[in-house]
N, C-alpha and C positions, 0 to 999 in steps of 0.2 A: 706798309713795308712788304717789300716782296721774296716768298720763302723759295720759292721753287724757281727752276732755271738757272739758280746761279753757284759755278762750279769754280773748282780750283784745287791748289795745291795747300793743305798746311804746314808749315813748318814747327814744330815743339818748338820750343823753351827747354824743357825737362825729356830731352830724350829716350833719356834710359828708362825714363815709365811707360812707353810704349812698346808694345808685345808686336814685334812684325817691323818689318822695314819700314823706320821712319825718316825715309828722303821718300816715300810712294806714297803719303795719304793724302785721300782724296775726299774733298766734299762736294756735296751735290745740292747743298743748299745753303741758306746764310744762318738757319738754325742748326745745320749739323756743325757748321765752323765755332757757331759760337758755344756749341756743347763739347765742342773741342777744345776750346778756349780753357773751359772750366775745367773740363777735365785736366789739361795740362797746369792749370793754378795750383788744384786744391791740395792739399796737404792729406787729406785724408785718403784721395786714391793712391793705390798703392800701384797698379801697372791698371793700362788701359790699351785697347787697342780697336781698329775702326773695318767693320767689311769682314772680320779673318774668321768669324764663326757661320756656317754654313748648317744649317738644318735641311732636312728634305722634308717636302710638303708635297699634296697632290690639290692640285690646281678643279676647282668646281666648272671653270670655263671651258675647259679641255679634257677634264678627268683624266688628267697624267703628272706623271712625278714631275718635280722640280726642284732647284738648291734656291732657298732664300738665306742670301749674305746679308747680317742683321747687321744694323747699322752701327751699334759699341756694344764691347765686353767690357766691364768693369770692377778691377776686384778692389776693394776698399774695407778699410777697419770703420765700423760703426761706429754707435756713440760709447755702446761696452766696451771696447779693443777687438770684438770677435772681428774677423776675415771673412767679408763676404763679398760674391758674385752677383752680376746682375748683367743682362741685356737690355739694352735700349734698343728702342725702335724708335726714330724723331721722328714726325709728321707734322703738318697744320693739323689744328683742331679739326678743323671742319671733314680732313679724310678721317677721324676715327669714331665715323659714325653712319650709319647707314643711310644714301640720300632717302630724303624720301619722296613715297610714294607718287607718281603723278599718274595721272588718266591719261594723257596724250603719251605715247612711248618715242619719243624722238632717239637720234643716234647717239645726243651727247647723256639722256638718260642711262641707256642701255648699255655705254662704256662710263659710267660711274656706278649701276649695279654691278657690271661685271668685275671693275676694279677694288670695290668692299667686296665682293665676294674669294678673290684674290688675295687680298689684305686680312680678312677674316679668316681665311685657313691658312696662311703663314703664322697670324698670333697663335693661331690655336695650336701649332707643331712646336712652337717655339711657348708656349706655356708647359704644353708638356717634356719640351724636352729640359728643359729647366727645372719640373720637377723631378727627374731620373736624376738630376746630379744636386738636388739639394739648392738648387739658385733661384733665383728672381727672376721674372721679366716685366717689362713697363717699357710703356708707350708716354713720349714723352711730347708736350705741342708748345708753340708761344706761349698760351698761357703758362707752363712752367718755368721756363726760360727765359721772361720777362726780367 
């Protein structure tokens, strides 16, 4: 199955649990659609929204600021009743891991270090900004969403 490349528009079901305008949201993969899906099922989320939270990070490939728009906010009652927040970041598996090492340094090496290097300081701005407000973040792949 193919995760990336494929874009569109979603439409809710459950409207009103989306925080932001929802005739705009947009997916950029067929795992973000279908963590949209769920999102808009579950009973347990309480609002959600997709793109609207913006963290600054500073980029290791350019050493300069940047806004990383995370891919969901989600506030949901646990298994207690408490209320809580979380970010998601979707991916395939295989981007949330460092490639590894090769001897030859080809082009498509050195733009998949630079891209975990990219990826690796947005989690890390968005771990902490998450912990300034008491929330979660996680990194979500197929394998979750199987």
């Amino acid at each position: 199955m193919t995760y990336r490349g494929y874009k569109g528009k979603y439409t809710p079901k459950n409207y009103l649990k989306y925080e932001g305008d929802p005739t705009n949201i947009i997916y950029r993969s067929l795992l973000e659609r279908k963590f949209m899906q769920w999102c808009d099922r579950n009973n347990q989320i309480i609002k959600w929204s997709s793109e609207e939270v913006v963290i600054p990070y500073k980029s290791p490939v350019d050493n300069r600021h940047h806004r990383y728009f995370v891919d969901f906010k989600i506030k949901y009652r646990d298994k207690s009743g408490k209320t809580r927040v979380i970010l998601i970041e979707v991916k395939p598996y295989q981007k949330t891991m460092p490639p590894e090492k090769k001897t030859k340094k080809t082009k498509r090496y050195i733009q998949e270090v630079m891209e975990w290097g990219v990826n690796d300081a947005k989690w890390k701005a968005a771990i902490d900004y998450c912990k300034d407000r008491n929330w979660e973040f996680k990194i979500l792949t197929e394998k979750d969403l199987s």
